[in-house]
C-alpha positions as CSV (number, residue, x, y, z in Angstrom):
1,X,112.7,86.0,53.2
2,X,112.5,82.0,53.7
3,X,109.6,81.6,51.6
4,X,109.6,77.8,53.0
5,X,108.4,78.8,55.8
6,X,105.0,80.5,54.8
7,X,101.6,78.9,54.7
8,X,99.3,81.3,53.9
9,X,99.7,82.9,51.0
10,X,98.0,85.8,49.2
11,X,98.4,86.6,45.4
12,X,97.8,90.2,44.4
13,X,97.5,90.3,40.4
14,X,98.9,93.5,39.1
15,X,98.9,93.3,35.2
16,X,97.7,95.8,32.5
17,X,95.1,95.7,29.6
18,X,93.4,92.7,29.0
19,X,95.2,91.4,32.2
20,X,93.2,93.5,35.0
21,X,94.0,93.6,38.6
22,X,92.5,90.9,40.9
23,X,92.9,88.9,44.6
24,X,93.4,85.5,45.1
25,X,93.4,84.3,48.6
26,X,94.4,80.7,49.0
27,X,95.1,79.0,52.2
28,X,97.5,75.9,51.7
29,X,95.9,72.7,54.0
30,X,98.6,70.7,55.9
31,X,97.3,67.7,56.1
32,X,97.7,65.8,53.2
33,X,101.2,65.3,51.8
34,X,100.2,66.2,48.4
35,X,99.8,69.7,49.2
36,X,102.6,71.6,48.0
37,X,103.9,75.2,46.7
38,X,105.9,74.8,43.1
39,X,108.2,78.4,42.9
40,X,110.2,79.6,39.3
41,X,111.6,82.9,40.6
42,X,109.3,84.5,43.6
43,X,106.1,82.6,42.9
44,X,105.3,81.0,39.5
45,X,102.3,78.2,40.1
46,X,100.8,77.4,43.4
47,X,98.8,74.1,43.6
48,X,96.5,72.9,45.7
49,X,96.0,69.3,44.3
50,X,96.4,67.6,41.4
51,X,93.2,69.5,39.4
52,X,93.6,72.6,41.0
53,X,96.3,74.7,38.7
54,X,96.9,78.5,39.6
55,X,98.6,80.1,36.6
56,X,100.4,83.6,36.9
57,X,100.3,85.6,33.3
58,X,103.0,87.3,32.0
59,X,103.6,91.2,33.1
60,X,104.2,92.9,36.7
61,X,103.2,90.7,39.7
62,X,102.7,92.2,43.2
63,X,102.7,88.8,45.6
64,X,102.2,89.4,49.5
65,X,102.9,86.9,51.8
66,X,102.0,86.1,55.3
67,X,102.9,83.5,57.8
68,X,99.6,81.2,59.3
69,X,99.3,82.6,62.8
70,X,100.3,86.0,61.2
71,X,97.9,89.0,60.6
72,X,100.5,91.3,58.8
73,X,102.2,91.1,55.9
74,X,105.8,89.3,56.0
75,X,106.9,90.5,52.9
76,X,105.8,92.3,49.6
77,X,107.7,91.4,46.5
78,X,107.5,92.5,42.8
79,X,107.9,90.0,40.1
80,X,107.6,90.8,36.1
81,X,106.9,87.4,34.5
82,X,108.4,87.0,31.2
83,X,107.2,84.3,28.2
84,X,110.3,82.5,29.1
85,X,109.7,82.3,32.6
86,X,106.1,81.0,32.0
87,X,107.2,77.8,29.3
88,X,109.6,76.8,31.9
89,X,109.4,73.6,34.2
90,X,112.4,74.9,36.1
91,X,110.2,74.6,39.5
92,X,111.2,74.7,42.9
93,X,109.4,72.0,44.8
94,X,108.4,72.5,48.7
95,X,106.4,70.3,50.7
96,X,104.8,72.5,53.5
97,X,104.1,69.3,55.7
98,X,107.6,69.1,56.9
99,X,108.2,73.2,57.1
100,X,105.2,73.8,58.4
101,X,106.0,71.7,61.6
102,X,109.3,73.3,61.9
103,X,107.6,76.4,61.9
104,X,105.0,75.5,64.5
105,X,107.7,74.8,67.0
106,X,109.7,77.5,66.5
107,X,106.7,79.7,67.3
108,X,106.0,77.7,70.1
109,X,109.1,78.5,71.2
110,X,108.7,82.2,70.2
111,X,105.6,82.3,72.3
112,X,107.4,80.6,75.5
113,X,109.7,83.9,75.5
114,X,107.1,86.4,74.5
115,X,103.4,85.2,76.4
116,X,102.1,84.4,79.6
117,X,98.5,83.7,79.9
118,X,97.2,83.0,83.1
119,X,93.9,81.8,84.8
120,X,92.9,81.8,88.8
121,X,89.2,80.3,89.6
122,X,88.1,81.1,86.0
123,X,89.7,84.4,85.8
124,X,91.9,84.8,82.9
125,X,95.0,87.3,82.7
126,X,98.1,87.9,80.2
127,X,101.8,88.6,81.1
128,X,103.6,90.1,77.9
129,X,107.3,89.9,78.1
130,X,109.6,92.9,77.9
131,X,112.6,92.9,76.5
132,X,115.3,94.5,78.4
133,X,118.0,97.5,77.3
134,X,119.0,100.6,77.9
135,X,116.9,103.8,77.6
136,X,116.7,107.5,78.4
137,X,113.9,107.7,81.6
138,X,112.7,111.1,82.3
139,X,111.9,114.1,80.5
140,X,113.5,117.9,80.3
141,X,111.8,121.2,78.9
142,X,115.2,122.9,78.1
143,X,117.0,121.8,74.9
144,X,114.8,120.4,72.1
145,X,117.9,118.7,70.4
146,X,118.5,116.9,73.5
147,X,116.7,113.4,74.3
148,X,113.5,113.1,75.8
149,X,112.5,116.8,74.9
150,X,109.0,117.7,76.5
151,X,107.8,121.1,76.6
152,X,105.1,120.1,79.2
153,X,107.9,118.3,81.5
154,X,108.0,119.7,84.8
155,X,111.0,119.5,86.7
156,X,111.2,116.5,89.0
157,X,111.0,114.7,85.6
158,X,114.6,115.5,85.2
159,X,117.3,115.0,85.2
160,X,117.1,112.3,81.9
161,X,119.3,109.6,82.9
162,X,120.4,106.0,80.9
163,X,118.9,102.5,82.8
164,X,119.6,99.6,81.7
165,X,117.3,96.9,82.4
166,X,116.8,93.1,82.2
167,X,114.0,91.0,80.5
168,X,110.4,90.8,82.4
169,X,106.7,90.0,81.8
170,X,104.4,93.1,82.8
171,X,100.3,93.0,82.9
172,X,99.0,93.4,79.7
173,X,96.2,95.1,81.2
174,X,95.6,96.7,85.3
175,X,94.4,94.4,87.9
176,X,90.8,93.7,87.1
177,X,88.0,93.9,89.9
178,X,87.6,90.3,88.6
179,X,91.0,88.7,89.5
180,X,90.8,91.0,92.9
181,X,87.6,89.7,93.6
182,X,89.0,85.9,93.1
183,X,91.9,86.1,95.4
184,X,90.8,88.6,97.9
185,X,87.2,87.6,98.1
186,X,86.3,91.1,98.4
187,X,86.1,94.4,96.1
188,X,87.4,97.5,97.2
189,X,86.3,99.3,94.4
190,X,83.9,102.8,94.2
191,X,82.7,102.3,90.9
192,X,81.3,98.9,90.7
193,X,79.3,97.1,87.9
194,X,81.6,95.9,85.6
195,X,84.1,93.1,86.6
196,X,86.5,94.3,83.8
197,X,87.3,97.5,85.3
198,X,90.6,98.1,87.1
199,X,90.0,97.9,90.7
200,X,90.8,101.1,92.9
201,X,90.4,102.1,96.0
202,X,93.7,99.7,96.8
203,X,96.3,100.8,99.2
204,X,100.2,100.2,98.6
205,X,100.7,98.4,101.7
206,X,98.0,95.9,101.0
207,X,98.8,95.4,97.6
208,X,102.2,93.9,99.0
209,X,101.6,92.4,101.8
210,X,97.9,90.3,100.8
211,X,96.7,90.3,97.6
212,X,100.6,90.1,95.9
213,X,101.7,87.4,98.8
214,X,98.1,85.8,98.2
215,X,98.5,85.5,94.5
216,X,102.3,83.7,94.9
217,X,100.9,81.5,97.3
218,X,97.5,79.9,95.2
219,X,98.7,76.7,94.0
220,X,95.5,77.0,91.7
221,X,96.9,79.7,89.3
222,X,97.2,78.0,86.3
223,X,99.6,79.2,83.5
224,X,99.8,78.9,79.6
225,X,101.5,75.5,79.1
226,X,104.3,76.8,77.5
227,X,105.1,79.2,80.5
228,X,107.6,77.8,83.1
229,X,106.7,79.5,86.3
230,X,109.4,78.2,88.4
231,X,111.4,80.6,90.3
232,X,109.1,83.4,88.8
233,X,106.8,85.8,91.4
234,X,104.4,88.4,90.9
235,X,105.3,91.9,92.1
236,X,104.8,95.3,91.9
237,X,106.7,97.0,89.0
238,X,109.8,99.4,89.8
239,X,109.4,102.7,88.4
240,X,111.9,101.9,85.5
241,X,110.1,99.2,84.5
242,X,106.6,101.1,84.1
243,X,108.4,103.9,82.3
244,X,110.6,101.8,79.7
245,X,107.1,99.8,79.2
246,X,105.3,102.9,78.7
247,X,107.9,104.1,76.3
248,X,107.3,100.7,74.6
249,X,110.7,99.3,75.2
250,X,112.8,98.1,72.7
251,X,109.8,98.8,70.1
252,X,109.7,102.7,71.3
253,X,108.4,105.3,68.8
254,X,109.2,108.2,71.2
255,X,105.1,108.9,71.6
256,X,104.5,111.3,74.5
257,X,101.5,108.9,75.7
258,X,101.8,105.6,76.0
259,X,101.5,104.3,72.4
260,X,100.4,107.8,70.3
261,X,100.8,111.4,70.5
262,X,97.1,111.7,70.3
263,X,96.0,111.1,73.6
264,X,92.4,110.1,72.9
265,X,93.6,107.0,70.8
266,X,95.0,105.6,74.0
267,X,93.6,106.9,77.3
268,X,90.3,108.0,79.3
269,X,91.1,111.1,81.1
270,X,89.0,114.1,82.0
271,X,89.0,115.3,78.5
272,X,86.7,112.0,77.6
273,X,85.8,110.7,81.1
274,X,83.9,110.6,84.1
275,X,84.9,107.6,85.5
276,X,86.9,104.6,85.3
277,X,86.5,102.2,82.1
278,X,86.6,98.5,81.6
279,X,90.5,97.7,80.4
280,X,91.3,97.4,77.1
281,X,89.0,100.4,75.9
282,X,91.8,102.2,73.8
283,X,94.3,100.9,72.0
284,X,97.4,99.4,72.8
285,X,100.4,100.6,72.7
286,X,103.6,98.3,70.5
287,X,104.2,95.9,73.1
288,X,100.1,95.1,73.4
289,X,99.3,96.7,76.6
290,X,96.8,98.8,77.6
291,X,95.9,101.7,79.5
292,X,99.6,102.7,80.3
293,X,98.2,106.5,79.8
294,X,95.5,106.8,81.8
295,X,92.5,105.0,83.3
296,X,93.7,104.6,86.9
297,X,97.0,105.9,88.3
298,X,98.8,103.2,88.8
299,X,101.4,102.0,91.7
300,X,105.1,101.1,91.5
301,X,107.6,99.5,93.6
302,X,109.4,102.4,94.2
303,X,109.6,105.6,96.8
304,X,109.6,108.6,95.9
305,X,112.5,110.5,95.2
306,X,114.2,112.8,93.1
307,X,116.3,111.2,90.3
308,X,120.2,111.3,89.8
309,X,122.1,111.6,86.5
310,X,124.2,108.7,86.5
311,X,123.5,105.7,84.4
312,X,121.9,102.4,86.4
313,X,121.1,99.0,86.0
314,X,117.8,98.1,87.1
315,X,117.1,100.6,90.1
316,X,115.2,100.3,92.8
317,X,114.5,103.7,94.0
318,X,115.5,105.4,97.3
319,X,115.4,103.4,100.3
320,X,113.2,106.2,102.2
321,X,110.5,108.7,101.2
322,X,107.4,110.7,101.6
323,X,105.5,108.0,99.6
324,X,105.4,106.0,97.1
325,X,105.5,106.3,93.0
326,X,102.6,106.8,90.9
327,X,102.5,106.9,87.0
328,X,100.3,106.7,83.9
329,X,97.7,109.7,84.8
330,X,93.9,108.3,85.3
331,X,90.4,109.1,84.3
332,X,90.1,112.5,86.4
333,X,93.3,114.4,85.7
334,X,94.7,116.2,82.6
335,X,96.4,115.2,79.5
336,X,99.7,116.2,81.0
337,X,99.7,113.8,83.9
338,X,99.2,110.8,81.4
339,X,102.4,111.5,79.3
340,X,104.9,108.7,80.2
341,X,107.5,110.7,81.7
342,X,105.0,112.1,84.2
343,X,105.5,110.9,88.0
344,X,104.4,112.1,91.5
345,X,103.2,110.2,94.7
346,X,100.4,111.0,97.0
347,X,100.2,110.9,100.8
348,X,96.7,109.4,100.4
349,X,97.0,105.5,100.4
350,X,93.7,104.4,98.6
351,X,91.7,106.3,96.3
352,X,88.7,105.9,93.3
353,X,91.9,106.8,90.7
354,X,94.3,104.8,91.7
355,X,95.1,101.5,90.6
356,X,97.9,98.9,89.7
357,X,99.3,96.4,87.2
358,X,101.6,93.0,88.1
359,X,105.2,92.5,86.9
360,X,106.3,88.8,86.8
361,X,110.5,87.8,87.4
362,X,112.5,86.2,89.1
């Protein structure tokens, strides 16, 4: 751990007898050179100024320390403080002024890679990038020692194949009635009321050819200024891509929903639902996107077709079909149909459960 490159830091006291357990918070200010962290092993005396002294006493130290911009821990360490250590002046000296800006641009940087936050006529949305790999898409009922066992899998969920895909941002949340509403100058949608609900009631076809061509072509969409939207264009996610998200990508617990195993953590189905909520009612799932598992159904690129076993680099689906793909389950259908392995299509081309979410690439 590069301890030069926390500001925040939080002291938990850990002693026995006489010494008894207590908190300190302290939050180191930037903007005076004078403020400074003095270390003898992990932590020994933190000052604020000149007058204010923080003095560790000797036994078993618990110190936990988190980055500014951080909510979680970084990194938990245990230090026993001996008399020795505590009659020393052996200190090392850093000035947080100087690290502290280092560390600002390196999350800037960070945040280039990992955000995009957009607006259109007032209307805010986020793009969260996804890391590409490889993964095992689909799901089988047959062998529970083999990957991507699901004993609810049906069998157009086979066979499980590798894909390999590359980097992309994906919607953190489905297309609001709100950003439809500021592009299209219309709403589609049955259930009404509530901006922040996903619209539905949204065809395939005019998905692609307005509102996707009409959100490109706005000069007035505004990004994050640390997002470089040259040679990038909205578009309808391929199959692969809503499934490796759903799985959570790279950060992939192997949950059967979309971010849990308990299904009302994460979705609105017909077990908790009568209609269609406002996005970002459940939690998210590890890459910070919502309603992956159910909501609306949500379209993808892709036809429909059955799958083939060999391994492939960012497919596109067949070139022909009956229709086209829909995942994630939505707020009338089962449990089952909101697992992310779960796929089907629909010769219906709009309903009150069907919705969708943007990819952004090249």
């Amino acid at each position: 751990m590069d301890i030069k490159n926390l500001v925040e830091t939080r002291l938990e006291f850990a002693g026995d007898g006489d010494n008894k357990s207590q908190c300190v918070e302290m939050h180191i200010d930037t903007d005076y050179d004078c403020h400074v962290l003095k270390f003898k092993k992990e932590v020994m005396l933190a000052r604020k100024d000149e007058d204010n002294l923080l003095f560790l006493k000797k036994g078993t130290h618990k110190f936990e320390f988190v980055a500014d911009g951080f909510d979680k821990v970084q990194s938990i360490e245990t230090v026993e403080i001996k008399e020795e250590d505590l009659n020393s002046t052996d200190f090392i000296e850093v000035r947080l002024n100087e690290d502290v800006e280092r560390e600002r641009k390196e999350r800037e940087k960070r945040e280039r890679e990992e955000r995009g936050e957009f607006e259109v006529d007032g209307v805010e949305f986020k793009m969260v990038k996804v890391e590409g790999g490889k993964f095992k898409m689909g799901a089988q009922n047959s062998d529970p020692k083999s990957p991507n066992y699901d004993e609810e899998a049906w069998d157009h969920e086979s066979p499980v194949h590798e894909v390999e895909l590359s980097d992309y941002y994906i919607g953190e949340t489905q297309v609001t009635q709100a950003l439809w509403k500021v592009v299209m100058g219309n709403n589609p949608s049955y259930f009404k009321g509530d901006d922040n609900r996903p619209v539905e009631q949204v065809s395939w076809k005019v998905i692609t050819e307005k509102f996707i061509p009409a959100l490109n072509n706005r000069p007035e969409v505004k990004s994050h200024p640390l997002v470089n939207l040259k040679g990038l264009k909205f578009r309808l996610p391929t199959e692969a891509e809503w499934e490796y998200a759903a799985r959570e990508g790279n950060k992939s617990k192997g949950y059967k929903y979309s971010g849990s195993d308990n299904i009302d953590e994460v979705a609105w189905y017909d077990g908790n639902s009568r209609d269609p909520h406002p996005v970002k009612g459940k939690r998210e799932n590890e890459l910070d996107l919502y309603d992956m598992s159910g909501n609306v159904w949500e379209w993808c690129s892709d036809w429909y077709g059955d799958y083939s076993s060999g391994a492939q680099p960012n497919p596109q689906g067949p070139d022909t079909g009956f229709g086209r793909v829909l995942r994630g389950g939505g707020w009338n259908g089962i449990a089952g149909y909101c697992r992310v392995s779960f796929r089907c299509s629909t010769p219906v081309n709009r309903d009150c459960n069907i919705g969708f979410r943007l990819v952004l690439c090249p």
